[in-house]
C-alpha positions, -999 to 999 in steps of 0.1 A, spaced: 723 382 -349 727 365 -312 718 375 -285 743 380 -254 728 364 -228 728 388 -193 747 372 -169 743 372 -132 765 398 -122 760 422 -151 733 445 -130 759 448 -99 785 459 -126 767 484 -137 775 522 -133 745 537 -107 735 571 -104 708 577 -81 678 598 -94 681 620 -57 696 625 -25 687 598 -2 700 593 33 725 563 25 764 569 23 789 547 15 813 528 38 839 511 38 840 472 40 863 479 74 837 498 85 808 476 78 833 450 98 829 470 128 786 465 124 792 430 113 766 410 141 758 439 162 721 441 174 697 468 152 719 460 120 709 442 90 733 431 63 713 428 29 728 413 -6 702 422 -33 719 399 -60 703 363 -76 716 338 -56 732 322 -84 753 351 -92 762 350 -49 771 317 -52 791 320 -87 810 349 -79 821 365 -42 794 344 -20 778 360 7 787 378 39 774 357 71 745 370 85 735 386 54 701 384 41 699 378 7 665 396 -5 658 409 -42 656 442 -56 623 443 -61 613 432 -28 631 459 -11 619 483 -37 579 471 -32 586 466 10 582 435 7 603 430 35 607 398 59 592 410 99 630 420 111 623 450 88 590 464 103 616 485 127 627 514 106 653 525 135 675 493 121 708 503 107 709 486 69 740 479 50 741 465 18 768 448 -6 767 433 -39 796 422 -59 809 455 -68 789 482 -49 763 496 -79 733 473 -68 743 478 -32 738 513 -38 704 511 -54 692 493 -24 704 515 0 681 542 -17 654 520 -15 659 514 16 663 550 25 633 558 5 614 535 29 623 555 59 649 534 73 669 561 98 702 547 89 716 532 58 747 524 47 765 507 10 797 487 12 818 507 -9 834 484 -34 810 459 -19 815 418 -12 844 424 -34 859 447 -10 849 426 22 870 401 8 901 423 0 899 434 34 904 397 47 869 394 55 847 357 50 817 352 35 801 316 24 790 302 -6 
């Protein structure tokens, strides 16, 4: 038998349900335009770099910081203010969604998923970097 090796995107393709109500909602990638380098937001990309850089790249001014360390607040000094407004985007939206519930979970007052995610940002005209 072989093994399928994961790829890099597989976990932001995958379907999300979130185990309870959190205070993140889904935007639009228009939306999120319209928060795009405003002071008191964050923009966060929870994917591997690698899968950033192989697939949609990543929005600028977007911090790219893992799962995990979101999930354990193991969050760079920006984060310390729980007032910030946090959006997050992955390829698709899934793992954007997950980390909006961490986030929320935190006690982050306001946060925010790109619907569709960098995906979306992109069909919308919008630039990221690789």
């Amino acid at each position: 038998m072989f093994k399928r090796k994961k790829s890099p995107t597989s976990s932001c393709m995958a379907p999300f349900k979130p185990a309870a109500q959190v205070n993140a909602r889904a935007i639009s990638a228009v939306t999120a335009a319209h928060f795009h380098n405003r002071a008191g937001v964050e923009f966060v990309d929870p994917r591997p770099a690698e899968a950033i850089e192989e697939t949609t790249g990543l929005i600028p001014g977007a911090r790219n910081l893992s799962l995990s360390d979101i999930e354990s607040d193991a969050l760079p000094p920006a984060f310390a203010d729980r007032s910030l407004h946090v959006i997050t985007t992955c390829l698709a939206g899934p793992t954007a969604a997950r980390a909006a519930e961490a986030f929320a979970k935190l006690g982050f007052a306001r946060v925010s998923y790109i619907d569709g995610g960098t995906t979306a940002w992109l069909e919308a005209g919008l630039p990221t970097y690789r």
